[in-house]
Each structure stands twice: as C-alpha cells, then as structure tokens.
C-alpha angles and dihedrals in degrees: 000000000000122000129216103264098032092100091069103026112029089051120157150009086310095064095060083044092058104032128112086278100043088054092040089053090050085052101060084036091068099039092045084053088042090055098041088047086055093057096043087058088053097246093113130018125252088248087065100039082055092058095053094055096047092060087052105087122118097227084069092060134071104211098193083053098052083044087057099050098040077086083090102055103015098241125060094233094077089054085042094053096048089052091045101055085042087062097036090047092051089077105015117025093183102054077046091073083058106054103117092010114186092348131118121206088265103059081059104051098040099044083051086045084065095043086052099041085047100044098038089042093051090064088045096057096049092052090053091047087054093046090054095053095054087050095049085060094047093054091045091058092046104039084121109035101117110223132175107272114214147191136176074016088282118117104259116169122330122273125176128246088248105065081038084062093042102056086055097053088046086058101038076039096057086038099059084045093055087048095051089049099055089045095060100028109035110035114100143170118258114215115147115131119224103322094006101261097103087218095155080066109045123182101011094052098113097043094057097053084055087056103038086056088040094062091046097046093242129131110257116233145229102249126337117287103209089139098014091082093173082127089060108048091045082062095049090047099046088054091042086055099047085046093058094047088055100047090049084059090050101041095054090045097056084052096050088046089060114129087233093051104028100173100131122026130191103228097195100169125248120329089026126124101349127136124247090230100027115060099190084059113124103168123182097239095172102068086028083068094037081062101051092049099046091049097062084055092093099054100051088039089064091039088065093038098055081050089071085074093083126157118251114300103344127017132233102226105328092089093038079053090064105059093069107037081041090056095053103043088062092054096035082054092046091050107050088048082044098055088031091064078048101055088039084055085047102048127118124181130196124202101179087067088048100052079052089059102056092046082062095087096047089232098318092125098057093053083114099062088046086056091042098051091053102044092091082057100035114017125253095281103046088040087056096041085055103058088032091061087037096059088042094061091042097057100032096043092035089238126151102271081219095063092033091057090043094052095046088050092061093209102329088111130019114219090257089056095043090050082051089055090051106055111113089206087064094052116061101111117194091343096117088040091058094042094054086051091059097039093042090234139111133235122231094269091051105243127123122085100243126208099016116157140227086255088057089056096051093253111134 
C-alpha cells in the first residue's frame, strides 16, 4: 500500500527496500543463516537446518500482525519466533527445539538492520552515482557559461554555471564515497546471546558466529556490538551526509528559479508544478521534495546518534529508538537523490538570463578586476581609493560606471579599455579549470587536471 504522503516523500528503488516486508525478509534472513551456521559447525544436521529455512520465508508472515503483537515483548522478534518454531514444528518437531538457537532478539534486529541498510544502500548508491554523472555533464556543457556569483545572496564576482554544477557533482560525488565505505567497512553481523558471551553454545560459540556472517554476506565482528553502536552511527552519518549533498543542489536551485532571478527552470511537462489557485505557477517541485525530505535528515541523524548512549550489555530503549528513525532516514536519503535525478532530467538553464543578470550591477561586480588592474600603477591602496570613490559617484549620481571610472583614472585607462574590464565573460578565473577537474574532462585549451580525487585534495 502507498501512503499519502508517500508520492513526495517515499520516492525511489530505496522505499520497497525498507518497507514491513523488506524488514520482515531480513528477519528470516538472519534466523534461516543461524540455523545453517548451526549445522556447519555440526549442532544441528543439515535436515533440520532445511526445515528451518523452509519455514522462512516472508509469504508465510503477516507483518501488521507481528507488529501488533511485538507489544508483549517489546520487540517483534519474540512473537516471529514463536510463529516461526510453530511452523517449523508442524513437519519436523525436532528442527523445531533449535529455531533461534543461541540467539537473543537482538542478534536478530540488529543483524536485519544490516541486510536492510546493505541492500537498501546498495540501490542508493547506485542512484547517487548516476546523479553525479549527470552533474558532471551538466557542468561540462556549461563550463563557460558566465553566471552572477553570490555570497551572502548578494551578487559578488561572476562564476560560470559550470564550476556552480560541479561543485554539486564533487559533493553528491564524496557522498556516494563515504556511503560506499560504510557499507563495506562498517556493516557486521550481530550474534551474542543474552549478555554476548554465547555461553548456551561453548565452545562453538564463535564459530558459529563465522559461519552465521558468512551465510549473510556480512563481515563478521570482533565481538558482538549490542551497546557499541559505532555501526550504527557511521550509517546515520553517511546518510546525513547524502542527504545534505542533495539538499545544497535543491536549495540553490529554488533560489535560481526565483521570478525575480529566473536563471534555471524545472520543465516538468503538463500537469507538472502548477498551484491548485494560481494558474501561471510553474514551480520546481522536484527540488522543492528533494528538499522536504533532506531536511528532516538532521533530526533522525541525531536521533540515532543520542541512541549510542546505551546502559552495560543490552539497553533498555535506546536500541528498540533506532529502527524507526533508522528506517526513515534510508528512505528520506533515497528520495531526495530520487527526486534529485528528477529535478537534474528536468533542468533548463538559461544563459542568456544569466548574462541579464550580471549586467544588473552596471559593472559594479567586476571593481575588483579594475583594482586589480591598477595596482602595478598605483599600489594596492590608491588603486583601491580610485575605483571605491568611482563606484561611489556612479550609485549614488546615476552615471555610466564606464565613464565614472575613466574619468577618476585621469588617463590611466582609456573607456574601451574600462568596458573591457568590465566584462564578466573575461573574468572567470580558474572556474573552468576547476570544472574540468571535477567532470574528467578538458577544455578546448587544454587546461584543467581531470579526474583528481577527494584524497588528492587532503579530504578524508
């Protein structure tokens, strides 16, 4: 079933990853290894640990109903179980006594928590690869196209497009790295018992636990991490962390797609980002969701942080806070890069408002490269005295900067060579460098070091 909100905020190949069914599956997962593992270590045969498995399988389940019934024992492992050794024990009552063998619920949730994290971060990182990619182009096409920069959301000194789209790829780009890596370094299997000892299978208890992440495709840990919830918190962070990305590349493309500023658009199609009372409306709804699913990142990120704090070998409430906050941070993560591939497809730029836009200011933007320009003459401080006082008289008497600067440079420069100055397109500096570093490609003059990594660049 889909929810209300689910169109804007469960958007993407991450939600049916991390749905009732998608838990409950990760769940049988964990009890049909335990009970293979059992039998590779030679504690059960391999008849009984077939039975098991057999009766794993999430059609069998109802997972409202083992919600429902969790209420008992405060997590729904206990009520699964039971379910689980009733089926088991219909065709073989002696595979039955070994259902949840040496486990304790724990073991359970927090091993499917890593098959759901895995499986459901896998698709996401293959979504924010793509996303990067097709930032990457859009940086390349545009590694020229001369734009306002701004800062404090004032115009400042002209960029281009390009390095603006690059710098988006670069962050969606170390995001989807620092995914990869938790996925691969920091995922385990839990298996404990009650106070994680296994003592209810000395001596095998170790090797059962080898064979038990073995069967999962999990790295086998240390010791088991029922209160060291570093796992945990890497996983939280590296989705905090994709959904930030996201939401920089939204949030500066609501602001470009201002009436007043005009210089991207989401073209949608028919039907797409209009108001339900004003018919010229054309919002761009894509960003606009990637947005209200990346700003609800920070406050299940410290959620999950807060949980670490957790009281000697098994917690009271802290462990049974994460599943939820957990849950929705994956899909909160898959939707905003879903909606953000979206929003890329949907994209239209247009330089020539742009261009219109740096032409606002008269000139004032580019003061620096006057300064600049003079410092070798004047020094850095009469230089800058000149075009201040320049600026000054042109705001505040209405007069063409051009003139105005000609005039207060008494012959240095004559008004060809001022408008010159002025011009935004001559003024881009290493923006094109820095955009053909990010996209792996060159320009046409060559420049640019193509394909250099966050480790180059000292980031860990």
């Amino acid at each position: 079933m889909t929810g209300l909100f689910d169109g804007v905020l469960d958007r993407g190949p991450v939600g049916p990853l991390t749905d009732d069914t998608a838990w409950l599956r990760s769940l049988l997962d964990a009890e049909a290894a335990l009970a293979q593992a059992l039998a590779e270590v030679g504690l059960i045969t391999v008849e009984q640990a077939g039975a098991i498995a057999t009766a794993c399988a999430a059609e069998h389940y109802d997972p409202v109903a083992l919600g429902a019934a969790a209420a008992g024992g405060g997590n729904p492992v206990i009520p699964l179980v039971k379910e689980l050794t009733a089926r088991v024990g219909e065709d073989d009552p002696e595979a039955a006594r070994h259902v949840h063998r040496g486990a304790t619920s724990q073991d359970i949730m927090d091993t499917a928590a890593m098959l759901v994290v895995r499986r459901a971060g896998r698709a996401l990182h293959t979504d924010l690869t793509l996303l990067s990619a097709d930032l990457a182009d859009l940086a390349h096409r545009h590694r020229t196209t001369p734009m306002p920069g701004r800062t404090l959301l004032q115009q400042a000194l002209p960029t281009t497009f390009g390095a603006v789209a690059a710098g988006w790829a670069q962050g969606l780009t170390g995001a989807a790295r620092r995914l990869d890596e938790v996925l691969t370094h920091h995922l385990a299997a839990q298996f404990g018992g009650a106070v994680g000892t296994l003592a209810s299978l000395d001596p095998h208890g170790p090797d059962v636990v080898a064979a038990y992440a073995a069967r999962l495709g999990l790295p086998e840990p240390l010791l088991p991490w029922h209160t060291e919830r570093g796992r945990v918190a890497e996983i939280a962070s590296a989705l905090g962390r994709v959904c930030g990305s996201a939401g920089n590349v939204a949030q500066d493309v609501v602001l470009l797609a201002q009436t007043e500023v005009g210089e991207v658009t989401e073209e949608g199609g028919a039907g797409v980002g209009g108001s339900s009372t004003m018919p010229h409306k054309r919002n761009p709804v894509a960003a606009v969701s990637v947005l209200a699913n990346a700003r609800q990142a920070p406050g299940l990120v410290a959620t999950l942080l807060s949980a670490q704090i957790q009281e000697h070998q098994r917690a009271a409430g802290s462990w049974h806070a994460e599943w939820l906050p957990l849950t929705d941070l994956l899909r909160r993560a898959g939707s905003a890069v879903s909606w953000l591939r979206t929003g890329v497809e949907r994209l239209r730029v247009h330089p020539e408002r742009m261009r219109a836009n740096l032409e606002l200011t008269g000139g004032l933007a580019l003061s620096e490269r006057l300064t600049t320009d003079l410092i070798p003459e004047l020094g850095r401080m009469e230089a800058h005295r000149r075009v201040t006082e320049a600026c000054r008289v042109s705001v505040t008497e209405d007069r063409d900067l051009v003139d105005t600067v000609t005039a207060h440079l008494e012959g240095l420069r004559t008004s060809e060579q001022v408008r010159a100055l002025l011009d935004p397109a001559a003024y881009l500096g290493a923006a094109p460098v820095f955009t053909d570093r990010v996209t792996g490609r060159t320009g046409p003059d060559g420049t640019g070091r193509p394909g250099r990594t966050d480790s180059e660049e000292g980031n860990p």
